[in-house]
C-alpha positions as YAML, in Angstrom:
chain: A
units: angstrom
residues:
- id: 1
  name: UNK
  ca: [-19.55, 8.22, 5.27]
- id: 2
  name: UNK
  ca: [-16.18, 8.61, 6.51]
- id: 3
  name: UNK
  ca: [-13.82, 5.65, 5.51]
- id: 4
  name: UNK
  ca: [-9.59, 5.21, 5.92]
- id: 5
  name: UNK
  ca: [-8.29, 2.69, 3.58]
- id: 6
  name: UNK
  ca: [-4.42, 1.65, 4.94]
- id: 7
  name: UNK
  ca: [-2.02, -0.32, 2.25]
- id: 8
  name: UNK
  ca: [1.72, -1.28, 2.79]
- id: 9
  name: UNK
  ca: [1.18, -3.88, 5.22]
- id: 10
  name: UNK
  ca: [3.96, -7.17, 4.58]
- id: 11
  name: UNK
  ca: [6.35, -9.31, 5.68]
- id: 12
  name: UNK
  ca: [9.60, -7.77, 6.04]
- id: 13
  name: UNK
  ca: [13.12, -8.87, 7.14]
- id: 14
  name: UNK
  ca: [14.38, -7.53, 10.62]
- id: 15
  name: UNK
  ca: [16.55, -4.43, 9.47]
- id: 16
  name: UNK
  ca: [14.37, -4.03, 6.10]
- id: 17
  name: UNK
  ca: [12.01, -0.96, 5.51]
- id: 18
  name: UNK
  ca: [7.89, -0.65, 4.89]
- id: 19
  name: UNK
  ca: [6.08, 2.08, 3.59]
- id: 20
  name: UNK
  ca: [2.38, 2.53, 4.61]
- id: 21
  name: UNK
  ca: [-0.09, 4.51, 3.66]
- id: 22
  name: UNK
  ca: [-3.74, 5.82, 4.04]
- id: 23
  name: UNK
  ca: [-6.29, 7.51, 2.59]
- id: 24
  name: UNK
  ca: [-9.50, 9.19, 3.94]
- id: 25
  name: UNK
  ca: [-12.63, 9.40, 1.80]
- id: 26
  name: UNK
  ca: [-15.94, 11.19, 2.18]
- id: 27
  name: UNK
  ca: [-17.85, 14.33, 1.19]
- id: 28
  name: UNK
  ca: [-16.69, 17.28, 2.69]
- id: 29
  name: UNK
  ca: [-14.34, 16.09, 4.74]
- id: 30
  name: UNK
  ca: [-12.24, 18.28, 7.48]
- id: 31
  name: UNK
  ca: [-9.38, 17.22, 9.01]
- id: 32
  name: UNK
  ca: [-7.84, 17.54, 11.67]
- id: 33
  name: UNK
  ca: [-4.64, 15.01, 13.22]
- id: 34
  name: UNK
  ca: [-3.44, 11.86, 11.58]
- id: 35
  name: UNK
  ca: [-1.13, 9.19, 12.49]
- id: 36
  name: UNK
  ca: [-0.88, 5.82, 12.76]
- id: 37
  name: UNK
  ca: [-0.88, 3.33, 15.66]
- id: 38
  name: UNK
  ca: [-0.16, -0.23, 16.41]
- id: 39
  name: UNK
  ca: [-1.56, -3.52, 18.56]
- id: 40
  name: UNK
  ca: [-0.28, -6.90, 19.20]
- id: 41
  name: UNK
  ca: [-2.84, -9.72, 20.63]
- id: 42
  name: UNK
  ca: [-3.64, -9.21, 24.08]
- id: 43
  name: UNK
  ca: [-1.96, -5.55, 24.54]
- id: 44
  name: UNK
  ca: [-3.95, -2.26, 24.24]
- id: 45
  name: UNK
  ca: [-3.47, -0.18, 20.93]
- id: 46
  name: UNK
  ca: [-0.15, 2.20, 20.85]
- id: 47
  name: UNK
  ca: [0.59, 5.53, 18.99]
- id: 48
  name: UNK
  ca: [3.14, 5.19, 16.55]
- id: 49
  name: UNK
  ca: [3.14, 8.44, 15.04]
- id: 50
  name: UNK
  ca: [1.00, 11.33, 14.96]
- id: 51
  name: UNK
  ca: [0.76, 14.53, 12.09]
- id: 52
  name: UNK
  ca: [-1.02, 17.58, 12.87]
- id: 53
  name: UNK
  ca: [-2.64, 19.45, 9.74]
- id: 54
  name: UNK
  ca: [0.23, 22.06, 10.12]
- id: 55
  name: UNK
  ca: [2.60, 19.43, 10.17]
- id: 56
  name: UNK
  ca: [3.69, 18.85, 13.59]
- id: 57
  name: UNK
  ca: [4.73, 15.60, 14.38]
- id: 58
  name: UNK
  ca: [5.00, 12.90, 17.62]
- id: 59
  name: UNK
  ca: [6.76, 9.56, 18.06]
- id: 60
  name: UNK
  ca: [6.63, 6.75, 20.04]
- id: 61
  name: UNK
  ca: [10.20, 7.22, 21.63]
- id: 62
  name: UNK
  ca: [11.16, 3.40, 20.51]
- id: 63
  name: UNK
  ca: [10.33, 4.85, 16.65]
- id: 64
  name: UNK
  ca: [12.16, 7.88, 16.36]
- id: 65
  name: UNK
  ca: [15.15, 8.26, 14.26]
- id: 66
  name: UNK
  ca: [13.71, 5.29, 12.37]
- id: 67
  name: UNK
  ca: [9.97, 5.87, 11.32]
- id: 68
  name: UNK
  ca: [8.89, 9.26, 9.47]
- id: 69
  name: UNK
  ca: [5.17, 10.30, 9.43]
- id: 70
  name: UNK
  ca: [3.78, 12.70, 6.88]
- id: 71
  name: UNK
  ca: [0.63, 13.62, 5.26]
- id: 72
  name: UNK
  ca: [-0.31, 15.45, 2.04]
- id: 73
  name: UNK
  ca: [-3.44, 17.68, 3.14]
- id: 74
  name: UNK
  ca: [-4.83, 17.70, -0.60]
- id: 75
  name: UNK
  ca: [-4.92, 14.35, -1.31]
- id: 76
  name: UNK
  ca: [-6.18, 13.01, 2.44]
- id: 77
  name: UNK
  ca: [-3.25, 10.95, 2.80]
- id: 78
  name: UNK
  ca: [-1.30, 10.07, 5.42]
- id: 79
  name: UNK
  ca: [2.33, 7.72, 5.29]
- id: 80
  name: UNK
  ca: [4.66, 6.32, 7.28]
- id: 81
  name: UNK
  ca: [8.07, 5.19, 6.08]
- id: 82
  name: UNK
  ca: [9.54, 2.52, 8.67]
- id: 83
  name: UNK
  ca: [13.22, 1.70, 8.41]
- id: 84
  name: UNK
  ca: [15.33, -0.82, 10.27]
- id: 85
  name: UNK
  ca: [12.67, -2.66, 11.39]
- id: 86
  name: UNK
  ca: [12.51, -5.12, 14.22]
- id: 87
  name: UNK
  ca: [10.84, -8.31, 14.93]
- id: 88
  name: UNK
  ca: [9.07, -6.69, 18.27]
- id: 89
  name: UNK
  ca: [7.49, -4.35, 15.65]
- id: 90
  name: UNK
  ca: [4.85, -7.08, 14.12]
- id: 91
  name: UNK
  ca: [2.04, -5.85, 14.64]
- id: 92
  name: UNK
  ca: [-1.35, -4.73, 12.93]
- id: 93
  name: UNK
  ca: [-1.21, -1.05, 12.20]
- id: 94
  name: UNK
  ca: [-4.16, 1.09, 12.33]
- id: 95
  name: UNK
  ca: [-4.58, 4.71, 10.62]
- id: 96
  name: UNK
  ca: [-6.29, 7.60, 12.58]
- id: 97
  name: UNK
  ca: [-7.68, 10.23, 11.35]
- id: 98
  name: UNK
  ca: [-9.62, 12.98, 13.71]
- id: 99
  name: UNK
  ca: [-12.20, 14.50, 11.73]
- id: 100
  name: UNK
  ca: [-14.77, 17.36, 12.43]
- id: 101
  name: UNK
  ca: [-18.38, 16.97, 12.15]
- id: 102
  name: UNK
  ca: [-21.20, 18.81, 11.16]
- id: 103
  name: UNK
  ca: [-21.09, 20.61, 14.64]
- id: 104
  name: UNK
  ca: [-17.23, 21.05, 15.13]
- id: 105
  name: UNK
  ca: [-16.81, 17.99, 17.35]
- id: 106
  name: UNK
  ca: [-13.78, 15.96, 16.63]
- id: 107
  name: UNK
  ca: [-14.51, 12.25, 16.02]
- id: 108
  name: UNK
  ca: [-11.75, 9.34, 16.41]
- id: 109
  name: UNK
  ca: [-12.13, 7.56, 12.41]
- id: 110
  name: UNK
  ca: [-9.71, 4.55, 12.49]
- id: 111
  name: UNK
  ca: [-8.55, 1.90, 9.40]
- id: 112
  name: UNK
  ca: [-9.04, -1.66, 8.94]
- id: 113
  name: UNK
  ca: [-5.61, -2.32, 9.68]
- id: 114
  name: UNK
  ca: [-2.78, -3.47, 7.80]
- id: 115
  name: UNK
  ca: [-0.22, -6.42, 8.86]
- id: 116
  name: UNK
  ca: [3.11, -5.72, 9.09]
- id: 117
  name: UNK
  ca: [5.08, -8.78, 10.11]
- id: 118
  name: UNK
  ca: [8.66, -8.55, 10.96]
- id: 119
  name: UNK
  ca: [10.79, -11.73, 10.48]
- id: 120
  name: UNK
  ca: [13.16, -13.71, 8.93]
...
């Protein structure tokens, strides 16, 4: 059974920095893209940030120069460092992980979620 654990999630001043992070755990596991995406009460879900196994990455254009996604292949793990933070970004953000099954299909695997408030 496939399972993402997310941890980092706090309450941060505006202009302060989080650092979250996710792990995927199950037998056999193959991966393919990562990233992490956010939702607010009564809005759809949005990509944050997205990591391909090879590395490639994709922003939100309201995140770049400011958030960096990354993901260490061996240990399942994806982060996301978030710097200068802003109050617009509280939100509860969800891991993704796109994983192959038995057949080759690629299946969506998403966290629990992880708070990040943004205030001061």
């Amino acid at each position: 059974q496939v399972q993402l654990v997310e941890s980092g999630g706090d309450l941060v001043q505006p202009g302060g920095s989080l650092r979250l992070s996710c792990a995927a755990s199950g037998r056999d596991l193959r991966i393919g893209d990562m990233g992490w995406y956010r939702q607010v009460p009564g809005k759809e879900r949005e990509l944050v940030a997205r990591i391909t196994i090879g590395g490639a990455t994709n922003y939100a254009d309201s995140v770049k120069g400011r958030f960096a996604i990354s993901r260490d292949n061996a240990q399942r793990r994806v982060t996301l460092q978030m710097n200068s933070l802003k109050p617009e970004e509280t939100a509860v953000y969800y891991c993704y992980a796109a994983i192959y099954d038995s057949w080759w299909t690629l299946m969506d695997y998403w966290g629990q979620g992880t708070q990040v408030t943004v205030s001061s």
